[in-house]
C-alpha angles and dihedrals in degrees: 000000000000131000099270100052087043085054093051097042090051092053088051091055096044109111108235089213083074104051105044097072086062101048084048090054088042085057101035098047078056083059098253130124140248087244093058085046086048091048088048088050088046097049090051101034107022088239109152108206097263098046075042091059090030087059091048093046085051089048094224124182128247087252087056100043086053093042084055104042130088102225120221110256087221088061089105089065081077114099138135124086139303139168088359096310143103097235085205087055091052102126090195114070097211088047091054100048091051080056084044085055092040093048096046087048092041086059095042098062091038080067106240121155128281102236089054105040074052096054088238 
């Protein structure tokens, strides 16, 4: 297996309960709140806060938040780099909606504003 496919492997298998109490004290040491982080879940997924708790609580992986969410249609506006990659370069498409998820947090704690962190 090469890199690539290791990296995005790794990603599936991430449980997406422990993740999302780092990306709420990234956002919340930028002095935003846990309700901005869940409309930013619920733009891109379609998670409303409770299904979002409900997911942690389950301790789903990356590969099954995804598998359950309804992706904005307006997800492929998201481009720029995180974590070392172009999001709008990501060959998997799982890969590249965890990055989807990293970059509309990213820009949400770097305090830019919600309507375009939401493509509108």
């Amino acid at each position: 297996m090469n890199d690539v496919n290791s990296h995005d492997s790794r990603i599936a298998k991430m449980i997406f309960g422990s993740v999302y109490p780092l990306y709420l004290t990234k956002v919340e040491k930028k002095g935003r709140t846990k309700q901005e982080l869940d409309q930013v879940l619920e733009w891109l997924t379609g998670f409303n806060p409770e299904k979002i708790q409900e997911l942690v609580a389950k301790r789903v992986t990356f590969e099954e938040f995804f598998q359950r969410a309804t992706l904005n249609p307006n997800a492929g506006l998201i481009t720029g780099n995180i974590c070392g990659y172009r999001v709008e370069e990501i060959q998997n498409p799982l890969t590249q909606q965890v990055r989807y998820l990293d970059k509309l947090v990213d820009e949400l704690a770097k305090g830019r504003k919600m309507e375009k962190i939401l493509r509108s």
